[in-house]
N, C-alpha and C positions, 0 to 999 in steps of 0.2 A: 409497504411495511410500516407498522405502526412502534417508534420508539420511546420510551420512557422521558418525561420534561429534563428531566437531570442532563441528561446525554443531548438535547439543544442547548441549554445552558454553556454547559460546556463548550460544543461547536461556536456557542456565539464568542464566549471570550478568548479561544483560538482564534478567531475572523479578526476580533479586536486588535488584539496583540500582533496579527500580522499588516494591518494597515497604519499600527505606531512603527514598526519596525520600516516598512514599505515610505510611511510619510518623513522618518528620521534618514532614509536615505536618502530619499529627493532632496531633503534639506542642506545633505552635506554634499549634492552634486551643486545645488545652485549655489554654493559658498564657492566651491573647486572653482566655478566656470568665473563667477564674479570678481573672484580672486585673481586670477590667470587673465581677467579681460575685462578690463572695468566700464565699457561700454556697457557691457550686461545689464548692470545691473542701473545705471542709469536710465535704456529702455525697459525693464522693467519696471521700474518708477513710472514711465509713461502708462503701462499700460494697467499700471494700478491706478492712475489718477484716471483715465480713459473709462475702467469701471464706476469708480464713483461718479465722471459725469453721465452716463450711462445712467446710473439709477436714481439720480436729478431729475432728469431728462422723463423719464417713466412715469414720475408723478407731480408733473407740473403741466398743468392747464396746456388745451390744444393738442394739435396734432403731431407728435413725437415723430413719425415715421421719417421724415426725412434728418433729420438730427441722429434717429437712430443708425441709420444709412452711411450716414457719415463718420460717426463715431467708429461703424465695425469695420469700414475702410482702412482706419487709421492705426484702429489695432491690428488687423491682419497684412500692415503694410510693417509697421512694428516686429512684430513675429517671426516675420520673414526675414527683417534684418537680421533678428535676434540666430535665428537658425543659418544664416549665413556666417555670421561670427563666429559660432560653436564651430561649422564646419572648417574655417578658416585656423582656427585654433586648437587643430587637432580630435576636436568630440566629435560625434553624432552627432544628428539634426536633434533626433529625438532623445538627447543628455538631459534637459529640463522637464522632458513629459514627466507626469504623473506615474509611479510605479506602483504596477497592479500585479496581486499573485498569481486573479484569473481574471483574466482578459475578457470573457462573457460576461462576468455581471460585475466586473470593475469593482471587485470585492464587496459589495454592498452583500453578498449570500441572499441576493432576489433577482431571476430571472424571467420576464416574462408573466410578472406576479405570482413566480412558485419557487420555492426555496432554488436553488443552482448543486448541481452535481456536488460544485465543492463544496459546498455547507451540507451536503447530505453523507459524503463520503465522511468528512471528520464526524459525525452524528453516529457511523457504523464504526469510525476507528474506535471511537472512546467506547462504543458497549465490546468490541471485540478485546479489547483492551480491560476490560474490567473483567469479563468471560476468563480471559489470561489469567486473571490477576493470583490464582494462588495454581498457577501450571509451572514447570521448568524452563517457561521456554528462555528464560536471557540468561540459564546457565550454561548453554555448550555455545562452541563457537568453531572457527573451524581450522582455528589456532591451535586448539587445544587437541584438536586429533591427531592418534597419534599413531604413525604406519608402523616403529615399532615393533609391534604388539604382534605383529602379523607375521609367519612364520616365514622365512622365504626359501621353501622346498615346493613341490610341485605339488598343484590342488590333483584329488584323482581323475584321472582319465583327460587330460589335459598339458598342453605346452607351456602354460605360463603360472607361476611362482602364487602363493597365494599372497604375496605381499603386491609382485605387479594387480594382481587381480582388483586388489583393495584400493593401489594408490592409481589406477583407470576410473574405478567408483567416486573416490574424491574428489580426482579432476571433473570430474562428471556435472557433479552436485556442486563444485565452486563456480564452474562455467554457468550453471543451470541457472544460477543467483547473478552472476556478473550480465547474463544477456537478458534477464527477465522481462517479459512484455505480454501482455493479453491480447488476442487469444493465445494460448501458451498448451501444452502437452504436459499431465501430471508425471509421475512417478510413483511406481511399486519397488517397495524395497523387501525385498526376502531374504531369509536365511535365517538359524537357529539364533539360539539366546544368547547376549554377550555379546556380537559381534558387530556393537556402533553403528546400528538401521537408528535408533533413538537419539544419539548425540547430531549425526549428521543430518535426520530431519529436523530438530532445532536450531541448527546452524543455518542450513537454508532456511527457516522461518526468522532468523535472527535477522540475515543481510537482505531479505526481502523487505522487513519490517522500515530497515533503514532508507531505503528507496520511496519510502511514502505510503503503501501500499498498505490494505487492511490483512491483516495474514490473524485465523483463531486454530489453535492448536490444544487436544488432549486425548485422552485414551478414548477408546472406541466404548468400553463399557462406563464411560464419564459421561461423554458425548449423546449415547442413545439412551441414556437414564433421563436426563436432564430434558431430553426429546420426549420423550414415553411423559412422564412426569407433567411434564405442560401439556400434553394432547388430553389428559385423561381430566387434568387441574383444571376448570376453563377459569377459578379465580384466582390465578398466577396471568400476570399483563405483558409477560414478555414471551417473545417469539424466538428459542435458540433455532429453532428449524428452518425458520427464513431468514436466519441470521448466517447459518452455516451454509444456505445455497447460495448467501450475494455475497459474503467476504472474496477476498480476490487471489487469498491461497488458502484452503482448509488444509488441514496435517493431523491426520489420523493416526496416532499412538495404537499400536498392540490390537492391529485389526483383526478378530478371530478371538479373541478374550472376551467379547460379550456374550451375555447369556442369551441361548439358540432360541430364538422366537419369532413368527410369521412377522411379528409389531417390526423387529428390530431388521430383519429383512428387509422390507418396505421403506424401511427409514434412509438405508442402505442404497438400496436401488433408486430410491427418486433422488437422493444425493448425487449419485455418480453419473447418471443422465441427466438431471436438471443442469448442474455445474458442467459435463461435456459440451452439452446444446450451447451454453454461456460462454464458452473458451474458458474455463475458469477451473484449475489445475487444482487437483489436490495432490498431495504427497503422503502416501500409506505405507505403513510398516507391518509387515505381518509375521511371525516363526513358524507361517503355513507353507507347506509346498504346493505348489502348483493345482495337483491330485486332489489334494488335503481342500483347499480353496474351493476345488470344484465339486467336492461329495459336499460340503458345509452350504456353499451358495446359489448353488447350481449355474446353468449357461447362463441364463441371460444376464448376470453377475459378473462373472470372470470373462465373459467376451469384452465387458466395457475395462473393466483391470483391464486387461489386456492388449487394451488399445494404448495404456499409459506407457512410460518409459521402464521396463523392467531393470532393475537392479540386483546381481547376486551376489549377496554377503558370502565369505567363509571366513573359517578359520579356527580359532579356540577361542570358547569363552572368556573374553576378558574380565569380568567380573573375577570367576575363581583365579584367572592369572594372576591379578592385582593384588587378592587375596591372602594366597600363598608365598607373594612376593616381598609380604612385609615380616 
């Protein structure tokens, strides 16, 4: 997938900013260690003097090799002390290593002569993140839900309270967020209007977000515009379609409000199989029922719903409760 200069940009001055942050740590272990054990830092005086004769050595007439031989004896005879020390005073061998965010390309964001996972993941955080930028998603949380609201008499044809009903749903969704991992099992959230499918997919997009994770979240009739729109545009450079199958949690607002078309279908379908095959969850909200879901999409649609983690909303529309209430 092909992303916009701005969005490397970006990626690179995140990479930056984590290797000042990574090299001001190191800094403040080798003060702790030298502080705590003044050997320390005496050998490593050694093995700074050991590099500069090292690069004497390099480019002065003759045959280096055995000078050179000798030199790295000396420093890796050094080293050893050094990690013997830390060990004897309580650190790790490895308290003075270099600290690296990822351990693959040893933050440089070049593995193998191609960009690294992490420098391509921040590259899709920051478009997913601007995608965001005028959505709800950092309003709800899962604080602010509120059980409340939820009546606590029996839902019809059923033994338990519609308020247990609601507060099994929330432990659901906070569990969902607290264990999150890829490959992962989405979520279908159902039930009429007013009844907190909207605030609680935000929440779980909120605490996924803080996990590291690229999460792009908005309405379905947003969502498949902005799709339709670039398929049709070819001079628009950005890809929301191959953006929406590689984020790592999509959240589908108000699925069943877009306007009924083969285009929007298709869009649909390769979404929820492409991101299945991926392990790559999405979380959809719909005021469809089940029925309703399957005269609109047909099988091959609601078989893959289906496979998601079902969710049933009840209760009264909070909306006019709140309403009424002031």
């Amino acid at each position: 997938m092909s992303y916009l200069q701005k969005y490397y940009v970006m990626a690179e001055n995140e990479l930056n900013e984590r290797k000042n942050r990574n090299s001001e740590l190191q800094r403040a272990n080798i003060a702790l260690a030298e502080e705590k054990i003044p050997k320390i830092k005496e050998l490593r005086r050694q093995l700074s003097a050991g590099g500069a004769r090292l690069a004497s050595v390099l480019v002065s007439k003759g045959d280096p090799k055995a000078a050179v031989q000798d030199i790295a004896k000396e420093n890796m005879s050094v080293q050893r002390e050094i990690k013997a020390l830390l060990v004897k005073g309580g650190f790790k061998e490895s308290f003075l290593d270099p600290i690296y965010s990822c351990e693959k390309c040893k933050d440089t964001g070049i593995l193998n002569g191609k960009r690294c996972t992490c420098f391509m993941s921040d590259v899709e955080k920051f478009q997913c993140l601007e995608l965001n930028a005028s959505s709800a998603l950092n309003l709800c949380s899962f604080d602010t839900f509120d059980l409340s609201y939820y009546p606590n008499k029996a839902e019809k044809n059923g033994d338990k309270t519609i308020r247990e009903i609601m507060n099994e749903v929330f432990s659901f969704c906070r569990q969902y967020t607290e264990n999150f991992h890829l490959p992962v099992n989405g979520i279908l959230m159902n039930g009429g209007t007013g009844l907190g499918k909207t605030h609680l997919s935000l929440a779980v997009g909120n605490e996924i977000i803080k996990k590291g994770y690229s999460v792009i979240y908005g309405s379905a009739p947003d969502l498949f515009r902005k799709v339709e729109k670039e398929h049709f545009d070819k001079s628009i450079d950005t890809d929301t379609m191959q953006l929406l199958q590689d984020c790592d949690l999509l959240i589908i607002d108000d699925l069943g409000a877009e306007f009924e078309s083969k285009f929007y279908l298709s869009v649909l379908y390769d979404l929820l199989n492409t991101r299945m095959n991926m392990g790559k969850p999405i979380v959809a909200n719909t005021n469809f029922t089940l029925s309703e879901l399957q005269n609109r999409y047909g099988g091959r649609i609601v078989s893959r719903l289906l496979t998601m983690e079902n969710l049933f909303f009840c209760g009264d529309d909070i909306r006019i409760i709140k309403k009424f209430a002031k």
